[in-house]
C-alpha positions as CSV (number, residue, x, y, z in Angstrom):
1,X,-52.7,-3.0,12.1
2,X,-55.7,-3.9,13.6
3,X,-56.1,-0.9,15.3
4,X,-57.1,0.8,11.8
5,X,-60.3,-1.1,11.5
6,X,-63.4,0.3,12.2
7,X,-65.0,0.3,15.4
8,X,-67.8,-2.0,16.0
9,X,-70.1,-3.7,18.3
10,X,-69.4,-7.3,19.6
11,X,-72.5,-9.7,18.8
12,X,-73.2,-12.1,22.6
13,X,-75.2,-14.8,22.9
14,X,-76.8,-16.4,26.3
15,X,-73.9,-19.5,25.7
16,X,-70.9,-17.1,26.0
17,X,-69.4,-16.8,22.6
18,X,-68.7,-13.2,21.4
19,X,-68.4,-12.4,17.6
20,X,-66.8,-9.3,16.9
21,X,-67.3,-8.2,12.8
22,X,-64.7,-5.1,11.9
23,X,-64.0,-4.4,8.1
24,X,-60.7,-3.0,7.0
25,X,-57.8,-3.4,5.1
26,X,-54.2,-4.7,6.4
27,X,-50.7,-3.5,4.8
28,X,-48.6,-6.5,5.1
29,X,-44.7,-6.4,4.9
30,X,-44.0,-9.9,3.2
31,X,-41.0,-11.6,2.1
32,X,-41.3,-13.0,-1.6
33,X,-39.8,-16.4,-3.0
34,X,-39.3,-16.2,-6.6
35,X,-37.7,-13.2,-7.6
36,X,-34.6,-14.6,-8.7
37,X,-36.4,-14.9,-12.3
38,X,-37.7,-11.6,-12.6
39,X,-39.6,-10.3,-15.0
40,X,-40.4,-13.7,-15.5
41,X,-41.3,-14.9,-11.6
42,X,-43.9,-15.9,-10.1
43,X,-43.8,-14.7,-6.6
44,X,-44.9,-15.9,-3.6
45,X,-46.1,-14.5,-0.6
46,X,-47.2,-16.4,3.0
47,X,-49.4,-14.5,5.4
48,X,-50.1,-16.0,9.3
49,X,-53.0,-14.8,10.7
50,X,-53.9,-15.4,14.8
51,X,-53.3,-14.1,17.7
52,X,-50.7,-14.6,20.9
53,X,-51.7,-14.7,24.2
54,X,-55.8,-15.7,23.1
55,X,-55.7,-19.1,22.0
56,X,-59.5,-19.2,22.6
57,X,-60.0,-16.7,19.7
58,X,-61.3,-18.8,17.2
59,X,-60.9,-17.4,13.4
60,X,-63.4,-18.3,10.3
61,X,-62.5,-17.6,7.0
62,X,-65.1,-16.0,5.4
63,X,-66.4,-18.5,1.9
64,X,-64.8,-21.6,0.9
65,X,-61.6,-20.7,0.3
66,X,-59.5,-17.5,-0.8
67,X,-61.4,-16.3,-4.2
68,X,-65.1,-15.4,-4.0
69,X,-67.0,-17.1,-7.0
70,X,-67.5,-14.9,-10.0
71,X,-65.6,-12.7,-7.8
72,X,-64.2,-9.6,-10.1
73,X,-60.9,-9.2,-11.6
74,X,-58.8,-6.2,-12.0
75,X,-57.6,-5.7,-15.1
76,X,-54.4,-3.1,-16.1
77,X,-52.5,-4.4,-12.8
78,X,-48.8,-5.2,-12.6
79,X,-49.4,-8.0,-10.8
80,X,-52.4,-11.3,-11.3
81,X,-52.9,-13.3,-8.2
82,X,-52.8,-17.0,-9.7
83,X,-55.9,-18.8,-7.9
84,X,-55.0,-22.2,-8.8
85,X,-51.7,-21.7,-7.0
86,X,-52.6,-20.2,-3.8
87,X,-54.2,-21.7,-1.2
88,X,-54.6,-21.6,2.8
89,X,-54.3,-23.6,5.7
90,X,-54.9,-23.8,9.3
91,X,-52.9,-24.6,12.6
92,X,-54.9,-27.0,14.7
93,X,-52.8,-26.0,17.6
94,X,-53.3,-22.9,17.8
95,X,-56.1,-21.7,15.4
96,X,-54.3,-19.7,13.0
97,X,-54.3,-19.1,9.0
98,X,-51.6,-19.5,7.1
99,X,-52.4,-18.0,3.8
100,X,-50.1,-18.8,0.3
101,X,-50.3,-16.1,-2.2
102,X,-48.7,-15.9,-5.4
103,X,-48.4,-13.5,-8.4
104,X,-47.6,-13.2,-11.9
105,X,-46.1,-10.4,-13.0
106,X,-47.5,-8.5,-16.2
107,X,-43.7,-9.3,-18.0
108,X,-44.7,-7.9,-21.5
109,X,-43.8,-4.2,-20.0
110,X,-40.1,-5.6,-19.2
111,X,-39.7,-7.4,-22.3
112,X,-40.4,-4.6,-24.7
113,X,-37.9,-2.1,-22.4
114,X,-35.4,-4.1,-21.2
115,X,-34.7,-7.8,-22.8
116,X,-35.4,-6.8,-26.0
117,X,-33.5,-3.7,-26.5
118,X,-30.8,-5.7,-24.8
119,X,-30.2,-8.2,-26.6
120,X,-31.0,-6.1,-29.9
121,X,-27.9,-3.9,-28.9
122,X,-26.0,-6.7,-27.9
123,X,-26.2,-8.3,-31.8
124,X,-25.9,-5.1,-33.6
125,X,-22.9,-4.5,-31.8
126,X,-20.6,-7.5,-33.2
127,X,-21.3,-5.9,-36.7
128,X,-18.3,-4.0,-35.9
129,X,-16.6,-7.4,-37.0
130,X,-18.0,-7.0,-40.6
131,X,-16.1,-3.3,-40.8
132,X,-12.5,-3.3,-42.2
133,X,-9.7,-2.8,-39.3
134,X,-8.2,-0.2,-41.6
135,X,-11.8,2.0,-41.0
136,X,-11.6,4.2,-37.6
137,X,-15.8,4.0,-37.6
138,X,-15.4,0.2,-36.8
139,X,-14.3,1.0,-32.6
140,X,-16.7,3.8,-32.9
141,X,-19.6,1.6,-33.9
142,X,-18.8,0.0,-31.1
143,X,-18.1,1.9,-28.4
144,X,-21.3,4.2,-29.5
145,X,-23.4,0.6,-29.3
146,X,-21.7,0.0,-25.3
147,X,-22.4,3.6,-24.1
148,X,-26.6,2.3,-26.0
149,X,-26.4,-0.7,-23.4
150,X,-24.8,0.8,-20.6
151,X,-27.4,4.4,-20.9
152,X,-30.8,1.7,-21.4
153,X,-29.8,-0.1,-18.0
154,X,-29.4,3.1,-16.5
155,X,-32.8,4.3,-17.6
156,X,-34.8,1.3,-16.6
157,X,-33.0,0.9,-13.6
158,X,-35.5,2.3,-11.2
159,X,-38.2,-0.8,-12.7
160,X,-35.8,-3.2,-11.4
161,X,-35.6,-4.9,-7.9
162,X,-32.4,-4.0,-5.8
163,X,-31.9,-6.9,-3.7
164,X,-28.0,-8.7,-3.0
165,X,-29.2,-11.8,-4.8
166,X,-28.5,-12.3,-9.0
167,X,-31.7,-11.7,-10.6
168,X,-32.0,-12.8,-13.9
169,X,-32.5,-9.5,-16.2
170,X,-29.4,-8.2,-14.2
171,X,-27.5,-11.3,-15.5
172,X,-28.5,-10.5,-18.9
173,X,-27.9,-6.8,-19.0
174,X,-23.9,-7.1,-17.3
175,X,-23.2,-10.6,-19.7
176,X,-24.5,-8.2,-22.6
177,X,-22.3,-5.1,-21.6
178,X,-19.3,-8.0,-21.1
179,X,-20.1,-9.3,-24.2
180,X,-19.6,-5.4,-25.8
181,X,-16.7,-4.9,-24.4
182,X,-15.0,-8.0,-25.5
183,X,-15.6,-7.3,-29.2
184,X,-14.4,-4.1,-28.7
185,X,-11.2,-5.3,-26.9
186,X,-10.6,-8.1,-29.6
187,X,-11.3,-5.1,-32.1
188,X,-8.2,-2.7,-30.5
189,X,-6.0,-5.6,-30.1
190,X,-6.6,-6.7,-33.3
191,X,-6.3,-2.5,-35.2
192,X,-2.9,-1.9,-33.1
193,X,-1.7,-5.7,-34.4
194,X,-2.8,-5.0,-38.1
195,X,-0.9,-1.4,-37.6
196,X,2.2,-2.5,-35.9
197,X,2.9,-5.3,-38.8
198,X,1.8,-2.5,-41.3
199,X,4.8,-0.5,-40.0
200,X,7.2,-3.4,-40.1
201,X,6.3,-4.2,-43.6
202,X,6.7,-0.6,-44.7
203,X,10.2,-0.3,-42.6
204,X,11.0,-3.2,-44.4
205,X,10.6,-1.9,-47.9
206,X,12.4,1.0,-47.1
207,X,15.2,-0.9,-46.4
208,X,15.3,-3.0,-49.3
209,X,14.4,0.8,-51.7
210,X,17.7,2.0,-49.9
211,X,19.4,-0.7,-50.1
212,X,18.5,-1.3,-54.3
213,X,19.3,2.2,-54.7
214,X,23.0,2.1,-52.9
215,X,23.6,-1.4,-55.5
216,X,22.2,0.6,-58.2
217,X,24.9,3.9,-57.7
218,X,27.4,1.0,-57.0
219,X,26.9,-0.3,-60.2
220,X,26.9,2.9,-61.7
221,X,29.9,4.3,-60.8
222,X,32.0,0.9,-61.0
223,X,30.5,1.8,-64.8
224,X,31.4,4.7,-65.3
225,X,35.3,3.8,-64.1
C-alpha cells in the first residue's frame, strides 16, 4: 500500500494547503472483464483511487490523461495496454479516480501451442474413417490421435486461466477431445457390426456346405441302390 512509498517532506504554503509528493509503485488485486474469450480477450481492469475518512484530500492526476506523450512502450510483453480504450474519470462527490484499463493479450503464443495443434489433431483424427474396418490400425490411429489431444491440453495447461466460468480455448480443447471420441465410438460400433454379420454370413455357408454335402451322399447312395 501506501505505506511502501517513500518517505517525503510535505510542501505548506502561508494559505493552508499542504502538497505531499511520494513516488512508488502499487500492486493492485483487480478483477478482469473479458476473459471469457481468452487468448483472444481483451481485458479490462477498473482502479478507484481516494481516500475514506479525508474528503478534503484533493487528488491531481499528473498530465492530461493516462499515457504521457511519446511516452515509451515495452516491447516482448504478454500483455499491450490499449490507450484508445482506457480512460479515467473522477467522482465530484468525493474526489476520487476511477481509472479503466484494458489489455490485449500477445494471442500469437496461444495460437501456435494450443488452437492450432488442436484443431490439427482434431482433423487428422477422422482419417481413421478413410482406413478399412477390416484393418486393426484404424482404432489405433485413433485412439493414439485422442491420447495426442488429451497429453497437449495437459501440457499447456498451466498457460491457461482456472476460473469456474467456460473460457473459450477450454470449449475448444473438450468439443475437440468429444469430437475424438465419437469417431472412435462410431468406429467400434461399426468393426464389432461389420464382425458380427461376418460371422453370420460364414455360419450361414456352413450350413448350406453341410447341408449340399448331406443331399450330395443322399444322392449317392439312393445311386448306388
Amino acid at each position: 500500500g501506501m505505506d511502501t512509498f517513500t518517505d517525503t517532506l510535505a510542501d505548506v504554503t502561508a494559505g493552508g494547503h499542504v502538497t505531499w509528493y511520494r513516488l512508488g509503485g502499487l500492486k493492485a488485486l483487480c478483477v478482469f472483464t473479458g476473459l471469457e474469450q481468452f487468448p483472444y480477450d481483451e481485458l479490462g481492469c477498473q482502479l478507484q483511487f481516494g481516500t475514506i475518512g479525508y474528503p478534503r484530500i484533493n487528488y491531481l492526476l499528473a498530465g492530461d490523461g493516462l499515457f504521457f506523450p511519446d511516452s515509451f512502450v515495452a516491447n516482448y510483453q504478454e500483455y499491450k495496454v490499449l490507450e484508445e480504450r482506457s480512460h479515467v474519470s473522477r467522482n465530484d462527490e468525493d474526489g476520487d479516480y476511477i481509472v479503466q484499463f484494458y489489455f490485449d493479450r500477445a494471442s500469437r503464443y496461444y495460437t501456435q501451442t494450443i488452437v492450432l495443434p488442436t484443431i490439427i489433431f482434431t482433423l487428422l483424427s477422422f482419417g481413421m474413417f478413410l482406413l478399412d474396418v477390416r484393418v486393426g490400425e484404424r482404432l489405433a490411429f485413433g485412439v493414439t490421435m485422442l491420447l495426442v489431444i488429451t497429453a497437449n491440453a495437459i501440457v499447456t495447461s498451466g498457460t491457461v486461466p482456472i476460473c469456474s466460468e467456460r473460457l473459450w480455448v477450454t470449449t475448444l480443447t473438450t468439443s475437440s477431445q468429444y469430437w475424438v471420441v465419437g469417431a472412435l465410438t462410431e468406429s467400434v460400433l461399426v468393426a464389432y457390426l461389420f464382425f458380427m454379420e461376418t460371422k453370420e454370413e460364414k455360419e450361414r455357408e456352413e450350413k448350406q456346405q453341410a447341408a449340399a454335402a448331406a443331399e450330395e451322399r443322399v444322392a449317392a447312395t439312393a445311386t448306388a441302390t
